[in-house]
DOPA-568077 format. One line per 3 residues: number of its first residue (from 0); for each residue x, y, z of N, C-alpha, C, O. Coordinates in steps of 0.02 Angstrom, whole numbers, plus 50000, padded with zeros to 5 digits. Layout:
NUM = X Y Z X Y Z X Y Z X Y Z | ...
***
This chain:
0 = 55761 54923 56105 55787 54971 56056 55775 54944 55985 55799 54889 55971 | 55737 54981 55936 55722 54977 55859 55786 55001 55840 55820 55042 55872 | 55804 54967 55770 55848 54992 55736 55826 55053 55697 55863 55101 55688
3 = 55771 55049 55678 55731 55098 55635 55663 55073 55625 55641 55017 55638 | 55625 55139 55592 55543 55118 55579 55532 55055 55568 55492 55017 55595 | 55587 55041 55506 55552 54989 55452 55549 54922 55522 55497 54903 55550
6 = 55614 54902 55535 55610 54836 55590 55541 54836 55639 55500 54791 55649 | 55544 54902 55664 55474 54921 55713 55402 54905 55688 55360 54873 55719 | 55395 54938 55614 55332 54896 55576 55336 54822 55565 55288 54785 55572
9 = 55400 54801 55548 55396 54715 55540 55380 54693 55597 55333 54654 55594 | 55405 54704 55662 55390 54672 55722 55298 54668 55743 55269 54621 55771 | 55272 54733 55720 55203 54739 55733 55174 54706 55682 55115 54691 55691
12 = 55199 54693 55634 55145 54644 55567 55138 54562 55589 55095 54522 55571 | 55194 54552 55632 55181 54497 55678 55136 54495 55715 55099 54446 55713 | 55124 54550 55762 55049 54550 55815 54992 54579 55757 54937 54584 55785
15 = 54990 54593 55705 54933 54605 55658 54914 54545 55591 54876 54543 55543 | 54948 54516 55610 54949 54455 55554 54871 54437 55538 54862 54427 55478 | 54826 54431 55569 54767 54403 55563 54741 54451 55517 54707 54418 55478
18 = 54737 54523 55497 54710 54564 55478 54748 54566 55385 54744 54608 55340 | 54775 54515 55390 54815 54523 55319 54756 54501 55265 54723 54449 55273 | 54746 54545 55209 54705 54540 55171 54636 54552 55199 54589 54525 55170
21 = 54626 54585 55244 54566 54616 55266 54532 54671 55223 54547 54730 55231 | 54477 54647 55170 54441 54697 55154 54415 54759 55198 54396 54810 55170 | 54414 54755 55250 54378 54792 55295 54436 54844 55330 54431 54904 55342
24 = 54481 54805 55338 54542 54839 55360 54572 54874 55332 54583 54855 55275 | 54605 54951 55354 54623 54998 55317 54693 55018 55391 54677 55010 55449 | 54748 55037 55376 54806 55075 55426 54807 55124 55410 54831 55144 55357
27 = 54771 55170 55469 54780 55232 55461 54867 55265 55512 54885 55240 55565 | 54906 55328 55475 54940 55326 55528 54948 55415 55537 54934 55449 55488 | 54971 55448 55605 54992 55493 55607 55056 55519 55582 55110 55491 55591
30 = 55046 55579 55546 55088 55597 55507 55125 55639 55565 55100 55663 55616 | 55199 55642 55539 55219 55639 55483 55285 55562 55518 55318 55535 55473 | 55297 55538 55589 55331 55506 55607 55319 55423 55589 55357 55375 55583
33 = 55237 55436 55583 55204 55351 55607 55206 55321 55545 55217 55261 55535 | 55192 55386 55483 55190 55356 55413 55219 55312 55389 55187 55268 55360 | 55305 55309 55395 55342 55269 55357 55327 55195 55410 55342 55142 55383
36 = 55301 55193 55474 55270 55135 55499 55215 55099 55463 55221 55039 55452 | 55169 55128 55448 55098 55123 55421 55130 55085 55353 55122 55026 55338 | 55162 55128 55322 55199 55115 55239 55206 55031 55246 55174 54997 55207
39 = 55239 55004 55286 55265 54932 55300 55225 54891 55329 55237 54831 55323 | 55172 54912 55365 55114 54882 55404 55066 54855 55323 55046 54800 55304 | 55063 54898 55304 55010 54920 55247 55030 54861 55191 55002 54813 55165
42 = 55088 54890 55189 55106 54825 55134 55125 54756 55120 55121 54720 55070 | 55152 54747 55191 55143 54653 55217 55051 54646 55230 55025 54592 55216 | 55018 54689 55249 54958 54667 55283 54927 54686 55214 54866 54683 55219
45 = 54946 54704 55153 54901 54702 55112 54831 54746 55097 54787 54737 55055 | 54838 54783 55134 54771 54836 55136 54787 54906 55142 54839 54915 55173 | 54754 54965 55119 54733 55027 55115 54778 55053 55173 54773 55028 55230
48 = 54840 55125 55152 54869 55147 55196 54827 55227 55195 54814 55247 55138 | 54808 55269 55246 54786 55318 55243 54809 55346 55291 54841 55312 55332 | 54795 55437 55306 54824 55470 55371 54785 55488 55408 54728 55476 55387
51 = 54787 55521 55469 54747 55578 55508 54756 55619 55473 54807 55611 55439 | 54721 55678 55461 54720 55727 55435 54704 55779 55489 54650 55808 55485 | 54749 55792 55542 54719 55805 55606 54788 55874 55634 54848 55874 55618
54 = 54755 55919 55674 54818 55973 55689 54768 55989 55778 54707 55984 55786 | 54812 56003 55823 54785 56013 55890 54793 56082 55904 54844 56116 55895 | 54727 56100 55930 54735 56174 55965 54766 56159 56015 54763 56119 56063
57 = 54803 56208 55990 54864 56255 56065 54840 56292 56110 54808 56339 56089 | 54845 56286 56176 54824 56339 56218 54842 56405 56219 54897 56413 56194 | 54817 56452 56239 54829 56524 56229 54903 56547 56234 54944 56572 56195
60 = 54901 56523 56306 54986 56538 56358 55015 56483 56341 55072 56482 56364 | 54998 56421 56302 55057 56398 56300 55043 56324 56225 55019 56268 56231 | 55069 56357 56167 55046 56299 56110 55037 56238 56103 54992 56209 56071
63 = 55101 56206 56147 55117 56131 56141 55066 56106 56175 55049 56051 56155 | 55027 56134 56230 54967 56117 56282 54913 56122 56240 54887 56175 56226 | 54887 56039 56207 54828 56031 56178 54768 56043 56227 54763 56025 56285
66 = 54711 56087 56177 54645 56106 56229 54598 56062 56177 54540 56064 56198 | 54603 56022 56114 54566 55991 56073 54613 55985 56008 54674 55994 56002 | 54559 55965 55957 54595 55943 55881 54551 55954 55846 54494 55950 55868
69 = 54567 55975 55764 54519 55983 55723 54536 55930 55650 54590 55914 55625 | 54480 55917 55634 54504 55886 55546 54473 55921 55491 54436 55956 55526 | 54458 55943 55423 54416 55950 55391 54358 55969 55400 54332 56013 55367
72 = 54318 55926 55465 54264 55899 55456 54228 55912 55514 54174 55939 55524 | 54289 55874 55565 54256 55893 55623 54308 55923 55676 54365 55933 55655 | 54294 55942 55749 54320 55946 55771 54301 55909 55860 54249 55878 55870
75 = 54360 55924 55921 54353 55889 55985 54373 55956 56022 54415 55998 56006 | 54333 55953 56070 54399 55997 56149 54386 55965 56186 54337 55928 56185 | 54444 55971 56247 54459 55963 56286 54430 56004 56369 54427 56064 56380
78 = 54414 55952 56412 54383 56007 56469 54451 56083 56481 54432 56130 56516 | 54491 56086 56465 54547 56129 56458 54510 56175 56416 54523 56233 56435 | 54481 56175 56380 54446 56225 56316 54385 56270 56365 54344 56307 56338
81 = 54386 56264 56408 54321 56291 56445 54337 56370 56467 54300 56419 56469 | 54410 56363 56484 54436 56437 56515 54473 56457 56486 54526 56479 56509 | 54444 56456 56382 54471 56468 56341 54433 56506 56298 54394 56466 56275
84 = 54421 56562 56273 54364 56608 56239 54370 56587 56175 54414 56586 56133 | 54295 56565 56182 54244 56555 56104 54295 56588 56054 54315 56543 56017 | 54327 56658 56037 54315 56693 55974 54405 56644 55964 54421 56609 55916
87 = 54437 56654 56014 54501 56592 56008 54506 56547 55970 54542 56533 55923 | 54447 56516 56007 54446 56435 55981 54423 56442 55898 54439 56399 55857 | 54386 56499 55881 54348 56472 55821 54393 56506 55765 54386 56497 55705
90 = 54446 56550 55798 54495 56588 55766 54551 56541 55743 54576 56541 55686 | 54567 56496 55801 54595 56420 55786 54591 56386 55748 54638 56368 55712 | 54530 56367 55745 54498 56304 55713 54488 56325 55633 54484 56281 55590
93 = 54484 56387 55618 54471 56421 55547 54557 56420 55518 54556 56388 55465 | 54623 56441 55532 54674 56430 55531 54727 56370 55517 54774 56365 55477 | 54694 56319 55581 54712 56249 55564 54664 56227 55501 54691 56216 55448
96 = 54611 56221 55505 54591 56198 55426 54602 56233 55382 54599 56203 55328 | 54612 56281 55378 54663 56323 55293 54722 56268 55284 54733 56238 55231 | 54762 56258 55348 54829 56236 55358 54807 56145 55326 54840 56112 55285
99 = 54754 56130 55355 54762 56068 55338 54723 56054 55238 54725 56009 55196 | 54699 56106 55243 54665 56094 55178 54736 56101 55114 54746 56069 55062 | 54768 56147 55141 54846 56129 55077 54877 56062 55096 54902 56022 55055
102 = 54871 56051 55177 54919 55973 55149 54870 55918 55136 54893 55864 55119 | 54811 55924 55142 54783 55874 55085 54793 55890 55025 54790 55840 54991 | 54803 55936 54994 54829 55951 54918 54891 55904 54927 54901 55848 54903
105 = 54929 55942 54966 55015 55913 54947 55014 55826 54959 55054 55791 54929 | 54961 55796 55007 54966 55731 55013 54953 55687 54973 54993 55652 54941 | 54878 55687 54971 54830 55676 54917 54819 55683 54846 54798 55639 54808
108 = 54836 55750 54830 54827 55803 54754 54748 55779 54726 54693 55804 54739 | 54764 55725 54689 54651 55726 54665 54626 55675 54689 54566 55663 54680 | 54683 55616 54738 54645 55571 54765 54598 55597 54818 54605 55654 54840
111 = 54545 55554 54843 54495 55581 54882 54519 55502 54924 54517 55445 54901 | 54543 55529 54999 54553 55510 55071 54462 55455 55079 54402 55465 55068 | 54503 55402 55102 54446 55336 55101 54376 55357 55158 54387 55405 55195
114 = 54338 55337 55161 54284 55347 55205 54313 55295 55256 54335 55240 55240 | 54307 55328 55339 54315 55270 55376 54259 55241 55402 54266 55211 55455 | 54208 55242 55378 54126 55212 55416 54130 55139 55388 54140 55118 55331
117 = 54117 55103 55454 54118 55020 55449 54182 55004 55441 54189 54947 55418 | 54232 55032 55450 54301 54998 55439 54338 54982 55484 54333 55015 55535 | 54386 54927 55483 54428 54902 55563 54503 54961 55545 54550 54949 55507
120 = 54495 55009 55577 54526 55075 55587 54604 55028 55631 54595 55008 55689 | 54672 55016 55596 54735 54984 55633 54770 55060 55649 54795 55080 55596 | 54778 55098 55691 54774 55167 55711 54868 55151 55722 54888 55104 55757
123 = 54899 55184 55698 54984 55179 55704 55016 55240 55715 54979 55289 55706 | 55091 55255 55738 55138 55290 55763 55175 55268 55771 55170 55207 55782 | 55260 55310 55769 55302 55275 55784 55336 55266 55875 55388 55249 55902
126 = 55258 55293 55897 55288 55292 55981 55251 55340 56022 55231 55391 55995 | 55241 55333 56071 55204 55402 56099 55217 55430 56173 55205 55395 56221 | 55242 55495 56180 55238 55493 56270 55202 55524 56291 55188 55494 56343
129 = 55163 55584 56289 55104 55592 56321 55040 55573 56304 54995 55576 56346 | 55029 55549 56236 54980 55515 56211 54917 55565 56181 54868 55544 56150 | 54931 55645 56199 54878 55682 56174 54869 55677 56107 54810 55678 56090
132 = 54923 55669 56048 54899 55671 56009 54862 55609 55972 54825 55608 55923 | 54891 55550 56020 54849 55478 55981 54766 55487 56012 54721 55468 55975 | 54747 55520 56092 54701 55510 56102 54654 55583 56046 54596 55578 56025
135 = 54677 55613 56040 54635 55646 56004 54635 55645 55929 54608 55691 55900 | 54660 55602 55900 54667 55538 55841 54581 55495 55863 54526 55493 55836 | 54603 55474 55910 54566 55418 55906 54500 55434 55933 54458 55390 55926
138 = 54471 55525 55981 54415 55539 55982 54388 55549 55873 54342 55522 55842 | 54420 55577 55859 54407 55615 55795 54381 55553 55732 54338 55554 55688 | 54429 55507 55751 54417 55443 55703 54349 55408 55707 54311 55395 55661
141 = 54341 55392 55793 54275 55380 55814 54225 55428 55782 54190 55404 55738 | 54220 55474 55794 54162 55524 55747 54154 55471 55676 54102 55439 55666 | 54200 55468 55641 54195 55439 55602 54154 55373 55581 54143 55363 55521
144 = 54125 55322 55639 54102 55283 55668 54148 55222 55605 54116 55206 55554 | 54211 55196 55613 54223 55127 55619 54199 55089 55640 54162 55101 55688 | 54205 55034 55619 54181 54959 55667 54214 54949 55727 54184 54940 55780
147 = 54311 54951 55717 54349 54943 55763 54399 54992 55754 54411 55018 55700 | 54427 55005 55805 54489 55072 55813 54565 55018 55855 54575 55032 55914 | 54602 54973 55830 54637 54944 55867 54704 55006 55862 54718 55033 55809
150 = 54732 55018 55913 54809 55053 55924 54864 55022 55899 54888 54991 55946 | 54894 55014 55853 54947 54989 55887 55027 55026 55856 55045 55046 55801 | 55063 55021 55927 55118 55036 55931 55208 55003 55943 55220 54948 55969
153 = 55236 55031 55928 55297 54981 55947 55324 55019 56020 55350 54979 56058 | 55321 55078 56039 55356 55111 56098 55299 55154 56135 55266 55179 56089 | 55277 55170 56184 55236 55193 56216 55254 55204 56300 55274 55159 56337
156 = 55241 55276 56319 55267 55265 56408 55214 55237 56431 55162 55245 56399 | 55213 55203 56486 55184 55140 56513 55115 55174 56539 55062 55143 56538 | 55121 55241 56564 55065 55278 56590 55008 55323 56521 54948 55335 56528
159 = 55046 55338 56466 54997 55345 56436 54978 55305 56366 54945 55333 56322 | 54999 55245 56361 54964 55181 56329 54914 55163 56371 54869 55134 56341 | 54903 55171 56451 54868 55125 56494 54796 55174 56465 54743 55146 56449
162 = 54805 55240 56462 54762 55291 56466 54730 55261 56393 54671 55243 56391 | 54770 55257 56340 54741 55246 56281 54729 55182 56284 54693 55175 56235 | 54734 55119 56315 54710 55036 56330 54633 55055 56360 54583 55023 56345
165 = 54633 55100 56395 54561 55110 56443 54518 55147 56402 54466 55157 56433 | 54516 55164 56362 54479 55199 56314 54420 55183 56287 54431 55169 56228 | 54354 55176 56301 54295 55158 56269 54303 55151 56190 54296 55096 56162
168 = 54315 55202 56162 54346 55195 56094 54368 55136 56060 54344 55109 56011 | 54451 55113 56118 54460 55063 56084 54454 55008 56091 54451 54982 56146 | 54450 54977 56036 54424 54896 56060 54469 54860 56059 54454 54803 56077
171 = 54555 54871 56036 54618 54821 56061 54668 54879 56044 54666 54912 55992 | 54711 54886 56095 54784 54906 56100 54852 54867 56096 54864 54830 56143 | 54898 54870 56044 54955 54836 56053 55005 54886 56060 55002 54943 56037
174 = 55066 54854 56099 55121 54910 56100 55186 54855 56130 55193 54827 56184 | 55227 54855 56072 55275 54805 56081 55330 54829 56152 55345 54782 56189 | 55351 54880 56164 55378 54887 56236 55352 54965 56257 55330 55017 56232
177 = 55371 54933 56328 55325 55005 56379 55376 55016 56438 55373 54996 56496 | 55427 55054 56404 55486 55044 56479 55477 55117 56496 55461 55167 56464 | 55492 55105 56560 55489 55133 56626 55543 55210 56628 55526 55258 56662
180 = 55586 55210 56599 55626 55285 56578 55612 55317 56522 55655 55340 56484 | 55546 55318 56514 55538 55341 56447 55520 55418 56452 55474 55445 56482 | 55593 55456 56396 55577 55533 56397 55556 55543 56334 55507 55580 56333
183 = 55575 55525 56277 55553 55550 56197 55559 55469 56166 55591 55425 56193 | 55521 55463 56107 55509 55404 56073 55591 55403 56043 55625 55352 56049 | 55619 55469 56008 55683 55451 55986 55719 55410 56030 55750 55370 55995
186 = 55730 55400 56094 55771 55358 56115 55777 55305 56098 55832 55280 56087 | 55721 55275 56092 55712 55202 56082 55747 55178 55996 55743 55121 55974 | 55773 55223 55966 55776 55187 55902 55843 55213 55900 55856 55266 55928
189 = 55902 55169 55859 55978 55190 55837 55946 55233 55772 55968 55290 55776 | 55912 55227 55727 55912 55291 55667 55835 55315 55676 55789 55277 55662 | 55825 55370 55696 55763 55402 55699 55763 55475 55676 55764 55524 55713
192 = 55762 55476 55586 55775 55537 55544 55716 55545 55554 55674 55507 55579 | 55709 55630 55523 55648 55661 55533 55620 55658 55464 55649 55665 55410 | 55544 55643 55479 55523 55633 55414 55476 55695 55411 55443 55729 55450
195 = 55496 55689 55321 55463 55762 55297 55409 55771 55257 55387 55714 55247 | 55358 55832 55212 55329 55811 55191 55315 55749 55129 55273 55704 55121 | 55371 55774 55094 55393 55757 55031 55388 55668 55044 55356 55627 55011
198 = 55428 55655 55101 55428 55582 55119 55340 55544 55144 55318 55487 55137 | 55314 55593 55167 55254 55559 55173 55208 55568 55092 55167 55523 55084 | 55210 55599 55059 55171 55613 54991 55230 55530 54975 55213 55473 54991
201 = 55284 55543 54947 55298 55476 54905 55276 55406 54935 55268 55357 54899 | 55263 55404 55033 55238 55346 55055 55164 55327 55031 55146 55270 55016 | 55124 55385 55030 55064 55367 55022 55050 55354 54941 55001 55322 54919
204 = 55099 55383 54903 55070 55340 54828 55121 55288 54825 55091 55252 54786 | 55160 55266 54834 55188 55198 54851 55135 55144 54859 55122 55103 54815 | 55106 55147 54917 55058 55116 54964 54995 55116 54921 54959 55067 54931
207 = 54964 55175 54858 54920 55153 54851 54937 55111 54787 54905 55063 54765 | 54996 55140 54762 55002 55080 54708 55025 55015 54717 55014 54973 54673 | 55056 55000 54773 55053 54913 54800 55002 54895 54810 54995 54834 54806
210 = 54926 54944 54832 54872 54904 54859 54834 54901 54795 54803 54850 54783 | 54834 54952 54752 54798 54928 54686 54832 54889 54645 54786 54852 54627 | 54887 54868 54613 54905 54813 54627 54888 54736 54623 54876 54701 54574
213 = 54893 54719 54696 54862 54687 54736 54803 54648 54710 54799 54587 54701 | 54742 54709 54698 54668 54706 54688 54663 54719 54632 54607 54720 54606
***
């Protein structure tokens, strides 16, 4: 049991220690839970905090059932997307990027989001139980072609960290506990507020003004 984010990021800057002051290294995290993780990763480890910029198609009959993901830029499906009609998906995919193109306004405003090509990609959350949305994080990032895509997490159910450990993609997974009753990541923490936009916009200029700064 975490007391909260912040303890959960300190505990992981321990298994990331080597990466401190890594030019190469950048923490990317999923918004809007993993952020205030990333925020604390980012700033003991000294390097570049950035997000996914990422939203998952919903299945027809049923939303929460990811069939793929889109960013900006690019997009993934899922063999689930097959017995799913073309005019759907592209009806989707045109919608979620409207959606995501304002919250890069609201995140960002005139900064321009780092290039991830050649970079050791530290991929964060504050926990995960089915894992669809880290694995389709981490197809989308790959497009991107990093050097390295390492995971890491503080809470994860034991069956789908294994899924994201086996991953061609990645080249190291951490995940500080993997217990066995795991129904929602909230359990695991005594304060687990919901974070909002407003809270991820003030994390990310926080973060870039500690890292410039810094440099």
């Amino acid at each position: 049991m975490f007391t909260n984010r912040e303890e959960a990021a300190n505990l992981l800057v321990e298994k990331l220690k080597d990466y401190k002051g890594n030019k190469d290294a950048v923490i990317v995290a999923i918004p809007r839970g993993g952020v205030p993780i990333g925020y604390e990763i980012a700033k003991k480890l000294e390097v570049p905090l950035e997000i996914v910029l990422s939203k998952k198609i919903g299945h027809p009959s049923n939303k929460e059932y990811a069939i793929g993901a889109v960013t900006l830029k690019s997009s993934i499906l899922s063999d689930a997307a097959l017995e799913v009609s073309q005019e759907y998906i592209l009806n989707e995919t045109e919608q979620i990027r409207d959606l995501l193109k304002v919250r890069l306004e609201w995140y960002y405003g005139d900064k321009i989001p780092l290039e991830l090509n050649g970079k050791i990609v530290i991929l964060v959350d504050d926990g995960i139980a089915t894992g669809n949305t880290m694995i389709s994080c981490i197809n989308l990032i790959h497009l991107q072609k990093p050097s390295k895509i390492i995971v890491a997490l503080p809470v994860a159910s034991p069956s789908s960290f294994k899924k994201i450990k086996e991953m061609d993609e990645v080249d190291k997974a951490i995940c500080l506990s993997l217990p066995i009753n795991f129904q929602a990541v909230g359990q695991f923490y005594k304060e687990f507020n919901q974070v909002d936009d407003y809270e991820v916009i003030e994390l990310l200029k926080k973060a870039n003004e500690n890292f410039s700064l810094k440099n």
